[in-house]
N, C-alpha and C positions, 0 to 999 in steps of 0.2 A: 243406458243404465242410470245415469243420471236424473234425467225425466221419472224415469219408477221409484227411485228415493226419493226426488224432490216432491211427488205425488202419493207417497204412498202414505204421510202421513192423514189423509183427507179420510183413507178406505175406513176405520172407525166411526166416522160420521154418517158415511154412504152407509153405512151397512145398519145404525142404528135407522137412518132415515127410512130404507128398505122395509127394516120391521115395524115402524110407524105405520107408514104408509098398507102395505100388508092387514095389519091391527083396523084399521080405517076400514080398507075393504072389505074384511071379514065381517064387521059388527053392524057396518050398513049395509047390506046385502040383508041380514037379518032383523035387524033394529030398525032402520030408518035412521033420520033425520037427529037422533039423539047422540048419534058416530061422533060428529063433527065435535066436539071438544078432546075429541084423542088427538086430533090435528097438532092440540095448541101444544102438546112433548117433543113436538120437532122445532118447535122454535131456538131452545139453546144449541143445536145444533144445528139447525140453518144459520147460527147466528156465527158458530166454528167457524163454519167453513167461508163467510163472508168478510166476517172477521175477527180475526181469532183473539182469544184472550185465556192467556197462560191460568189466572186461577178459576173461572170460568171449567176449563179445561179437565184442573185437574179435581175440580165439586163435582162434574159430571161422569170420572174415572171411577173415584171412590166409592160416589151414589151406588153407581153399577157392578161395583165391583160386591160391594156389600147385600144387593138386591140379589146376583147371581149365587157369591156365598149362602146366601141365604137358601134358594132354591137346588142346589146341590145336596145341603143338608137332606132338604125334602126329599130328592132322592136316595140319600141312603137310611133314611128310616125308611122306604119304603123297600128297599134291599133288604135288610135286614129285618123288615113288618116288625117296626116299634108302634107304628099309629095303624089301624086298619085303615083300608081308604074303600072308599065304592071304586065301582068299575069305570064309572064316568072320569074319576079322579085320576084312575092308574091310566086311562086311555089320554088322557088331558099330558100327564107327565112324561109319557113314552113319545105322541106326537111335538111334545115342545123341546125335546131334550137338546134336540141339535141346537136350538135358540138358548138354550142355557150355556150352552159350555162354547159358542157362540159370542152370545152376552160378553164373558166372564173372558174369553183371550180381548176383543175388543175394547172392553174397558183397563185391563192391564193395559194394551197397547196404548191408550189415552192418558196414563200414567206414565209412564212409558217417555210418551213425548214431551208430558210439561215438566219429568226430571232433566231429561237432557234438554230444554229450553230450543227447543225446533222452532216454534215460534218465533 
């Protein structure tokens, strides 16, 4: 039990690094060779988990926490159809949904850790 507290601060990083990487495969698969500056968003968190740094930490909570708020909204204008969106759009938000609310526990938990000072 130990080892998964002492470890389980890391899983926010893993899990951003997972959708990096993902984001990566996805774009060059289709793009090409244009992919690779999506690489360079995993660096502040390669950088966590190598070696961590409390405010660091918690620019990158907030960041995300604000980017997720942000795209929740999205979702309920589209609950609610304040904005029309095409089909592309609503297909785009129903397949990311789990990445949003995703996002948005992960970067709490990243806030999370630099109040109670884990680090």
């Amino acid at each position: 039990m130990q080892a998964i507290s002492k470890y389980s601060k890391f899983i926010p990083y893993f899990y951003f690094l997972a959708v990096i990487i993902y984001w990566f495969t996805d774009v060059n698969r289709r793009v090409g060779i244009t992919a690779y500056p999506i690489l360079l968003f995993g660096i502040p968190f390669l950088w966590q988990l190598i070696k961590p740094n409390e405010q660091l930490n918690f620019s990158l909570g907030i960041i995300f926490v604000c980017l997720s708020s942000y795209m929740i909204l999205a979702y309920l204008s589209d609950i609610f159809h304040i904005v029309n969106l095409s089909y592309e759009t609503k297909k785009f938000l129903i397949l990311g949904g789990f990445f949003v609310i995703g996002n948005f526990v992960m970067a709490l938990w990243m806030i999370r850790n630099s109040i109670k000072k884990v680090f």
